[in-house]
C-alpha positions in Angstrom: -28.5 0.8 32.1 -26.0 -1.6 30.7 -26.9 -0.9 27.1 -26.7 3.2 27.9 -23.1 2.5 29.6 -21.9 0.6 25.9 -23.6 2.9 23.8 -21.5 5.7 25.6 -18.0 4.0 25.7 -19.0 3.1 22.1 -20.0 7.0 21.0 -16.4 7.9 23.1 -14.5 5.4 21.4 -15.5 6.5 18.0 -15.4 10.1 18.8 -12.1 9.6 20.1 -10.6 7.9 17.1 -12.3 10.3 14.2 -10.4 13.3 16.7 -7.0 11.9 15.5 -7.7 11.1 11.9 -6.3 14.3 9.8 -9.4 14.5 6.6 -7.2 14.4 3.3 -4.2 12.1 4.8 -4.7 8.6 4.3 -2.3 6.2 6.8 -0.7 2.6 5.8 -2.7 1.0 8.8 -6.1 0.7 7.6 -7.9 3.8 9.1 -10.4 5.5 7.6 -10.1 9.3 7.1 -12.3 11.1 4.7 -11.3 13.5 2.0 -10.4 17.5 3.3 -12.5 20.3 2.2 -12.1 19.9 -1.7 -12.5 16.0 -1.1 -8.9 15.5 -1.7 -7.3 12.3 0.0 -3.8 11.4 -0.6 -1.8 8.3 1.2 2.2 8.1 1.1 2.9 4.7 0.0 6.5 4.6 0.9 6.4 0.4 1.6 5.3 0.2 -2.6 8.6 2.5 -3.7 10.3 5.2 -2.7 8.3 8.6 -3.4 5.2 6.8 -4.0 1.9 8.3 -3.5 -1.5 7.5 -4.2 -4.4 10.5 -4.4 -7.9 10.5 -4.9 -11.3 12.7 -4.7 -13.8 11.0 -2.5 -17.4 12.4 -2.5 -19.2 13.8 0.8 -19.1 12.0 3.7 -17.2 8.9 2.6 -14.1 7.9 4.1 -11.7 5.8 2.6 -9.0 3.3 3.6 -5.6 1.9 2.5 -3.8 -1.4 4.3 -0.2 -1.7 2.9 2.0 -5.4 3.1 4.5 -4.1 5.2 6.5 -7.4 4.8 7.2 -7.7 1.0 5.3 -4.4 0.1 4.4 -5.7 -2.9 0.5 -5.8 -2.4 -2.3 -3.2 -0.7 -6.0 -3.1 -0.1 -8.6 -0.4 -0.3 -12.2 0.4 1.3 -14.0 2.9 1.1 -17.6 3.8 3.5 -20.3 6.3 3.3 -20.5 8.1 7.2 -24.5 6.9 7.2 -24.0 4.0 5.2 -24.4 0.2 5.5 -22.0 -1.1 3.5 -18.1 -1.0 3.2 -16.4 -1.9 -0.5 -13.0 -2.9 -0.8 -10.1 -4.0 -3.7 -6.6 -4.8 -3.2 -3.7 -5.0 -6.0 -3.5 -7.9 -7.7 -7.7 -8.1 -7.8 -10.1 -7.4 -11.0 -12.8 -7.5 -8.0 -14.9 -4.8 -6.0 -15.7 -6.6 -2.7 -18.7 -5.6 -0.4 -19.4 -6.1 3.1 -22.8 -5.2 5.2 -21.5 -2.9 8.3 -22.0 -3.9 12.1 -23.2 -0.4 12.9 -24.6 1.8 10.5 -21.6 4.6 9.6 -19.0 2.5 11.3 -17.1 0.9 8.7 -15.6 -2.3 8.0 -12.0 -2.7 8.4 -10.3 -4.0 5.3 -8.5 -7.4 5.5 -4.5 -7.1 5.1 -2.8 -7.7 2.7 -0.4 -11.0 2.7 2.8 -11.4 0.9 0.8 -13.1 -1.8 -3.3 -11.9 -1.9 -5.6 -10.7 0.6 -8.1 -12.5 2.4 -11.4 -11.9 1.5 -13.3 -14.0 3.5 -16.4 -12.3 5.0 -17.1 -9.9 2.0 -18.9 -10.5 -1.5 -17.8 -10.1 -4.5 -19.9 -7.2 -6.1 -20.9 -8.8 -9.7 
């Protein structure tokens, strides 16, 4: 009975998170959103420079992520996760590296480590070779 009581908090939880994500908007914070009908997803990154925006086509059912440094704005990761998948990839400025990370729960992805005022910490995640 437990595990049916977690597994619904859980299910609300998620349902309740993907009901505020707008498909096609990409935030500063981190949260995955997946592309809009045309697979379209576009983030404002005001902390990089003024007018800055980034814009991408993601394929079907992957959602995609961006983490800005909101102290020096100098630096940003990115992840991207399939909806049924098992894995979450990430990058960040200042990296010539694709990182990947084995999911908790299938579909859930993993969130992306912030970026510092220096690098981002990628402790936890492989580097894809």
């Amino acid at each position: 009975m437990k595990k049916i009581i977690a597994l619904t908090i859980a299910g609300l939880l998620a349902a309740s998170i993907s009901a505020f994500a707008t498909d096609g908007v990409g935030t500063t914070d981190g949260a995955y959103s997946k592309g809009n009908d045309s697979g379209s997803w576009v983030v404002t990154a005001t902390n990089v420079g003024a007018n800055v925006t980034f814009s991408t086509k993601l394929s079907a059912n992957v959602s995609a992520a961006y983490k800005a440094d909101t102290t020096a704005g100098l630096y940003y990761s990115m992840g991207t996760s399939h909806t049924s998948g098992n894995k979450s990839y990430g990058t960040a400025s200042g990296e010539s590296r694709i990182f990947m990370k084995e999911v908790t729960t299938a579909g859930t992805p993993e969130a992306i480590p912030a970026a510092a005022a220096t690098n981002v910490d990628w402790t936890g995640w492989t580097a894809v070779k």
